[in-house]
MARVEXLUM-612214 format. One record per residue: x, y, z of N, C-alpha, C in turn; residue in three letters. Coordinates in steps of 0.2 Angstrom, whole numbers, padded with zeros to 4 digits, always signed. Layout:
% MARVEXLUM-612214
XYZXYZXYZALA
...
% end
This chain:
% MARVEXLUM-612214
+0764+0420+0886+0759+0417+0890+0755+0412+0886UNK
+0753+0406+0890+0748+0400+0886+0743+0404+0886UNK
+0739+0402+0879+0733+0405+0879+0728+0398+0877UNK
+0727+0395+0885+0724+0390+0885+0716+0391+0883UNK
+0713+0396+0884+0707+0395+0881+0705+0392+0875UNK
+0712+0397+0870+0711+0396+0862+0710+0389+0862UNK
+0717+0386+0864+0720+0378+0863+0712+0374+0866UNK
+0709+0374+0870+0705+0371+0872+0698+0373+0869UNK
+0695+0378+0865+0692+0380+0859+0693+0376+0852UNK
+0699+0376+0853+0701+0374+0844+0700+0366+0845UNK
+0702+0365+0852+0702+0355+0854+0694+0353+0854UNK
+0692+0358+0853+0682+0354+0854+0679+0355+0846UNK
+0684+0359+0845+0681+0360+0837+0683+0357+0832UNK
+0689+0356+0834+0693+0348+0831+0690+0341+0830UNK
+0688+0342+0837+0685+0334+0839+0690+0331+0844UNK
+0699+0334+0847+0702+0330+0849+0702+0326+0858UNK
+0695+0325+0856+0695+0322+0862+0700+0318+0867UNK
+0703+0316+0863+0709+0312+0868+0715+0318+0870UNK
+0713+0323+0869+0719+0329+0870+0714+0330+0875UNK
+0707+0333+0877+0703+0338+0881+0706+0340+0888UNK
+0705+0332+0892+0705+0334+0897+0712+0336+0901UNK
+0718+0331+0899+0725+0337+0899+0724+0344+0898UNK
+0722+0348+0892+0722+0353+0893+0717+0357+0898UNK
+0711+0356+0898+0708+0359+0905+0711+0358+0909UNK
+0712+0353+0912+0717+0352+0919+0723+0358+0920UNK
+0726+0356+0914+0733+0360+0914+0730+0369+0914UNK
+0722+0369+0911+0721+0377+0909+0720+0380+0919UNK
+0716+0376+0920+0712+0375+0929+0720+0376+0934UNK
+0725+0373+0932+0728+0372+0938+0736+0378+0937UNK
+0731+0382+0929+0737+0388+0927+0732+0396+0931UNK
+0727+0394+0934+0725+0398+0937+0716+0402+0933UNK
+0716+0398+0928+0712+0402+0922+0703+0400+0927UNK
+0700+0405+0927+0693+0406+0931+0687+0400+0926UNK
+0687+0396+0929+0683+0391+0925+0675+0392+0924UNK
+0672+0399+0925+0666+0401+0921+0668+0402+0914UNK
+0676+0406+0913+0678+0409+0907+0679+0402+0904UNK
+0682+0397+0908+0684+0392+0903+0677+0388+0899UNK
+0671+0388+0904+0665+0386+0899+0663+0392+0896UNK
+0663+0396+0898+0659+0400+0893+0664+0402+0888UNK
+0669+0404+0887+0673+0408+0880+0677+0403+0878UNK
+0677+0396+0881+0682+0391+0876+0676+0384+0875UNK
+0673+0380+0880+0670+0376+0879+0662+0378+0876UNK
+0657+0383+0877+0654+0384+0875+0654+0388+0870UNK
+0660+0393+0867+0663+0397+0863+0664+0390+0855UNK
+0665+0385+0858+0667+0382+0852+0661+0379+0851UNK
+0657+0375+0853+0651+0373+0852+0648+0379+0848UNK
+0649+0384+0847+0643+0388+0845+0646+0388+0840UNK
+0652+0389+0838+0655+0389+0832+0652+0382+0826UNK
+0655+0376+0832+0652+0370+0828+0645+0371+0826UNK
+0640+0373+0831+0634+0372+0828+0632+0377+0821UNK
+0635+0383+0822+0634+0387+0816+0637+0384+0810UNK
+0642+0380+0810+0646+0375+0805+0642+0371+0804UNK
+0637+0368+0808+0633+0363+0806+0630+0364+0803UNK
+0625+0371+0804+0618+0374+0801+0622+0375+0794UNK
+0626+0377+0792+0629+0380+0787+0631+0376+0779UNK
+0632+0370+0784+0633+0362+0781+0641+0363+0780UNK
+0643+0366+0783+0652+0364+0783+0656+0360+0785UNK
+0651+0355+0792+0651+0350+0792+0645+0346+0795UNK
+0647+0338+0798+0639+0336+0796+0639+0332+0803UNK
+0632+0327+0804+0632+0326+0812+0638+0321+0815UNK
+0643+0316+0811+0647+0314+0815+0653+0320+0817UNK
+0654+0325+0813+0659+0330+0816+0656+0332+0821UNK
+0651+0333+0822+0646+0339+0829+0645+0336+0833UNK
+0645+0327+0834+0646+0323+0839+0652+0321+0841UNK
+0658+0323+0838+0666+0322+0840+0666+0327+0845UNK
+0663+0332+0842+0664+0340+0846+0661+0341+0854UNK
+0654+0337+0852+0651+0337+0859+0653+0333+0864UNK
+0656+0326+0861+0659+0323+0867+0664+0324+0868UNK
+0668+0329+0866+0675+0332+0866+0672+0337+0872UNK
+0669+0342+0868+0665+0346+0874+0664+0344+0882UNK
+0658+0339+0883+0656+0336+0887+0663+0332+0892UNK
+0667+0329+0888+0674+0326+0892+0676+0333+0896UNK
+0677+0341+0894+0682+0345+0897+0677+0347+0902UNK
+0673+0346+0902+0668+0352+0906+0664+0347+0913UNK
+0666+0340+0910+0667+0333+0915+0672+0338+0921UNK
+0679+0340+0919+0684+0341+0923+0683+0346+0926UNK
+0680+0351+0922+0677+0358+0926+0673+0355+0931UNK
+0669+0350+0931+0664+0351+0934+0667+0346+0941UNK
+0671+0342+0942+0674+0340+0949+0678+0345+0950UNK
+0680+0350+0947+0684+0355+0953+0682+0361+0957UNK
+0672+0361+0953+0670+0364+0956+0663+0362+0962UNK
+0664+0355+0963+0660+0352+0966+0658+0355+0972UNK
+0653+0357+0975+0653+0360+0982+0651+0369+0980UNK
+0652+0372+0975+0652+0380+0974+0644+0381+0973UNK
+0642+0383+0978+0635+0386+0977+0634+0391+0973UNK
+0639+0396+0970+0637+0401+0966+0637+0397+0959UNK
+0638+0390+0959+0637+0386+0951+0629+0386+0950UNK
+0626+0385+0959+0619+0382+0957+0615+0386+0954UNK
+0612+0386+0948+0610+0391+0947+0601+0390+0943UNK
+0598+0385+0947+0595+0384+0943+0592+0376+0941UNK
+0584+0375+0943+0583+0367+0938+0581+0370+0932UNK
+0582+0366+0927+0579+0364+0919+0578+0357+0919UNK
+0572+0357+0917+0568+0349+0913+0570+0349+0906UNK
+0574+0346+0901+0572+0347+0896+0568+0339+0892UNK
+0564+0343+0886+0563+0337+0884+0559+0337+0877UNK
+0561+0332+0872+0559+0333+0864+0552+0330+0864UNK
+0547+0336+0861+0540+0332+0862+0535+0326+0857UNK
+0530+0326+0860+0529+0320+0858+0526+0319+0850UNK
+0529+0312+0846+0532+0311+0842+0536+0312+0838UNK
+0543+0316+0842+0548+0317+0839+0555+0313+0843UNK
+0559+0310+0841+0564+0306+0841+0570+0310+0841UNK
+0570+0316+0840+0578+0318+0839+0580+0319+0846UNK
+0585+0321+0844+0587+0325+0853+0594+0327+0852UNK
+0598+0327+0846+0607+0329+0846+0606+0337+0849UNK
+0602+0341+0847+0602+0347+0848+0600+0349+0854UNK
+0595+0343+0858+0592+0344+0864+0599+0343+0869UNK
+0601+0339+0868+0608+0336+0871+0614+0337+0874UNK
+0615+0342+0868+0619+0348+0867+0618+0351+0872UNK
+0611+0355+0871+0609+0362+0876+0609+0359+0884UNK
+0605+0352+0884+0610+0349+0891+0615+0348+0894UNK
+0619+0348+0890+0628+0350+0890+0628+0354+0894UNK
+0627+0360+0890+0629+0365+0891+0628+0369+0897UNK
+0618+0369+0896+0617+0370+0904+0621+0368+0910UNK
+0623+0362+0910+0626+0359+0916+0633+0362+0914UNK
+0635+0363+0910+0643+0367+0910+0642+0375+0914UNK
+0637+0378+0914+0635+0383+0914+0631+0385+0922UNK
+0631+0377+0925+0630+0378+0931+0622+0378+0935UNK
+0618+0373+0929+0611+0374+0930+0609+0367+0930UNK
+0605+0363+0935+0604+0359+0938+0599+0355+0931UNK
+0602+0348+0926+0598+0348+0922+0596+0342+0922UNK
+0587+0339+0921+0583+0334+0920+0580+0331+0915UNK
+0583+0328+0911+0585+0327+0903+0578+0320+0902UNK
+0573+0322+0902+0567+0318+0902+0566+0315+0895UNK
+0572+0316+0889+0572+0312+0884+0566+0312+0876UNK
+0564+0309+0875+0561+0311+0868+0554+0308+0868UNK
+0548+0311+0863+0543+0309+0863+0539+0309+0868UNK
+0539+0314+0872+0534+0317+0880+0530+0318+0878UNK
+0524+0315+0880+0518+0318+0879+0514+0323+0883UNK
+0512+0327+0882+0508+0333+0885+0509+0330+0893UNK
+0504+0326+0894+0502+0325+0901+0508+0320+0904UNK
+0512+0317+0901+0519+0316+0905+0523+0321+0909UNK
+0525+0328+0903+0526+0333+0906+0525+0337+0909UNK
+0518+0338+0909+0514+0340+0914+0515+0339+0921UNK
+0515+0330+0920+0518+0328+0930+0525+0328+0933UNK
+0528+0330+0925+0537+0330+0929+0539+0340+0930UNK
+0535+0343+0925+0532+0349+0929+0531+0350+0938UNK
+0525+0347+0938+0524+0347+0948+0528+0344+0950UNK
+0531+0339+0949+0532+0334+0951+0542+0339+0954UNK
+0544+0338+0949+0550+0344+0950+0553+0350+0950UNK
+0547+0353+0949+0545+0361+0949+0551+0364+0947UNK
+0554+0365+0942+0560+0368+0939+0558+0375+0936UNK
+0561+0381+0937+0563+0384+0935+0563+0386+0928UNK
+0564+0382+0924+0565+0381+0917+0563+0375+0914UNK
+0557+0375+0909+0555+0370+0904+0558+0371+0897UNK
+0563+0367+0895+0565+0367+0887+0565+0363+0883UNK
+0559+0365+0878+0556+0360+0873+0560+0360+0866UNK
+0561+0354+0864+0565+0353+0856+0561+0348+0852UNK
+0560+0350+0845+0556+0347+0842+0559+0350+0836UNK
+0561+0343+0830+0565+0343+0823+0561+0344+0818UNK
+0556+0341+0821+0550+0339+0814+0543+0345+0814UNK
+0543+0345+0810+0538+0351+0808+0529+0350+0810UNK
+0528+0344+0810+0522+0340+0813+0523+0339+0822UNK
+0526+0341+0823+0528+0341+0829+0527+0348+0834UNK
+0529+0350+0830+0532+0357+0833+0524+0360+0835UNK
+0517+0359+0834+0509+0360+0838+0512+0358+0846UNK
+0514+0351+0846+0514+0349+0855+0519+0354+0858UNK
+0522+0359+0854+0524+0364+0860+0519+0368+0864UNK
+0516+0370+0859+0508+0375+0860+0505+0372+0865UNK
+0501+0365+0864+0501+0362+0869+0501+0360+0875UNK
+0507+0361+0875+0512+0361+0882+0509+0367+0888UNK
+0513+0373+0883+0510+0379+0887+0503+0381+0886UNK
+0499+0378+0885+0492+0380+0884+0490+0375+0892UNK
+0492+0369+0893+0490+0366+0899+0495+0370+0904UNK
+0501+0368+0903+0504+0374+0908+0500+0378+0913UNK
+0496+0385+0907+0492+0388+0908+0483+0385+0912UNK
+0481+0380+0909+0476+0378+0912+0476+0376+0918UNK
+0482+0372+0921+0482+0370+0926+0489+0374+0932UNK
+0487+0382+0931+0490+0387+0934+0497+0389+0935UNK
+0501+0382+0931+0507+0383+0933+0510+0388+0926UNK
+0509+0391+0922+0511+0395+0918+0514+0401+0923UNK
+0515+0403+0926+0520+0409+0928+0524+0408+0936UNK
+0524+0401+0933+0529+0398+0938+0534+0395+0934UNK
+0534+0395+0928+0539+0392+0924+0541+0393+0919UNK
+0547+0396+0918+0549+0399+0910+0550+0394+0903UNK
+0547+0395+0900+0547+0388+0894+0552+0392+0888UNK
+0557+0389+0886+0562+0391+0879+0561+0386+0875UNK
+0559+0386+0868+0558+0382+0864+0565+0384+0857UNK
+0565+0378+0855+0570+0378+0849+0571+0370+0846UNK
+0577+0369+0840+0574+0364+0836+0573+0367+0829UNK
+0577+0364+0823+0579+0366+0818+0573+0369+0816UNK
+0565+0366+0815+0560+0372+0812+0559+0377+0816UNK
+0560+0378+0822+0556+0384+0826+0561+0390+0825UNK
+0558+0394+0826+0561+0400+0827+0558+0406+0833UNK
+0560+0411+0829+0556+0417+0836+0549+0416+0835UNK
+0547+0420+0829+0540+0421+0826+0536+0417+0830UNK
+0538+0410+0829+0534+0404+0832+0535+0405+0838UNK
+0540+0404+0843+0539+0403+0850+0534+0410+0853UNK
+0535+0416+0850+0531+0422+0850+0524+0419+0851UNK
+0520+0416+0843+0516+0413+0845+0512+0410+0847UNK
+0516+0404+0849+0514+0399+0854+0513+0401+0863UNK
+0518+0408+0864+0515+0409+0870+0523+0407+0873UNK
+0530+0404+0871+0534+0403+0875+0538+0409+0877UNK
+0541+0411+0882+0545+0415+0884+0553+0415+0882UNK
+0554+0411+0876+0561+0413+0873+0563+0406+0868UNK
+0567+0408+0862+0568+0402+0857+0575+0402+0857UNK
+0580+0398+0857+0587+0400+0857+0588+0395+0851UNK
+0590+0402+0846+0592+0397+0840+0599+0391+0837UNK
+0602+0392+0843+0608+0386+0843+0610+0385+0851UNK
+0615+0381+0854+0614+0379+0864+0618+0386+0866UNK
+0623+0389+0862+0625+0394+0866+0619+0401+0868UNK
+0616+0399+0865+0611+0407+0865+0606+0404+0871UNK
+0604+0397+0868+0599+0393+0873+0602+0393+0883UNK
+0611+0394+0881+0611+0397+0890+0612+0403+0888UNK
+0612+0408+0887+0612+0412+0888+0603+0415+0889UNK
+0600+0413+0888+0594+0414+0888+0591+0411+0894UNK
+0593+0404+0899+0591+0402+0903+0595+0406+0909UNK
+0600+0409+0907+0605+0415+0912+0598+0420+0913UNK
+0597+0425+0909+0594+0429+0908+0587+0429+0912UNK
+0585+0423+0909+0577+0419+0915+0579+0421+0923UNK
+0586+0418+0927+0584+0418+0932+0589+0423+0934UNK
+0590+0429+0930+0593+0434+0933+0586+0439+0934UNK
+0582+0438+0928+0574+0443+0928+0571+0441+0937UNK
+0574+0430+0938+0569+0431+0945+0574+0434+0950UNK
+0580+0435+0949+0583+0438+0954+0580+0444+0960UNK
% end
């Protein structure tokens, strides 16, 4: 028996994107449940890469081969499952805060949300408090997910949720922060409801958000 997960694991950790989408296809049309295909091959490999990255065993043009290798397979998953209400699972806004410029990491977790079946609005880098504040009302998601690289940066998470709270929508919205300086301790701090320290944990913890509102 093929064991199309491995082959499509190994194919996003490689980088061989000009292989990806044949192999999903051929995995999808062998019968294989395409939750499992994103969750234990295409998200399964990404977490690897990113642990590879933290690690420095490889560096950011590997982790870019990986994620558009990624992003190409889970392309394919996602036209076969067009129409399946039990994908929907969910909006997330995400967005790296104000005066911070990175976003690979954000990027990623947008990926993978949307591999993962949850409705993502990817509002890009350097948001300022009250820009996200109005894309907050404005599209009332379920999920706010802040990323910030820089250490001087990482206050405007606080921020966030501190107007959140002022202007009543704090328990209307779950907020997960993450970002190569943050960690638990801090998200604790700041008052956010969960840190995912690399994008697989980061869905796995946007799962968990809207199984609690279940």
């Amino acid at each position: 028996m093929i064991d199309h997960l491995n082959y499509i694991k190994e194919a996003v950790i490689r980088g061989n994107h000009t292989e990806i989408k044949a192999l999903v296809e051929k995995a999808l049309d062998a019968g294989v449940d395409p939750t499992a295909l994103i969750n234990d091959a295409l998200i399964a490999a990404m977490d690897i890469v990113g642990r590879e990255f933290g690690e420095g065993k490889i560096f950011v043009p590997e982790m870019l081969v990986s994620a558009v290798t990624m992003k190409a397979g889970l392309e394919v998953v996602k036209m076969r499952i067009v129409g399946d209400e039990n994908r929907s699972r969910g909006t997330v806004v995400m967005a790296t805060v104000k005066g911070d410029l990175h976003d690979i990491g954000k990027n990623l977790v947008a990926m993978m949300l949307e591999g993962a079946g949850f409705r993502v609005l990817d509002l890009g880098v350097d948001l300022s408090v009250e820009k996200l504040i109005d894309q907050v009302k404005s599209i009332q998601p379920e999920i706010l997910g802040l990323s910030a690289l820089l250490t001087t940066t990482m206050p405007e998470m606080q921020k966030v949720i501190q107007e959140l709270q002022t202007q009543g929508l704090r328990d209307k919205i779950k907020v997960m922060v993450g970002g190569a300086p943050v960690d638990r301790v801090f998200a604790e701090k700041i008052g956010a409801d969960g840190y995912g320290a690399n994008a697989a944990e980061a869905v796995e913890l946007a799962r968990r958000f809207v199984a609690e509102r279940a």
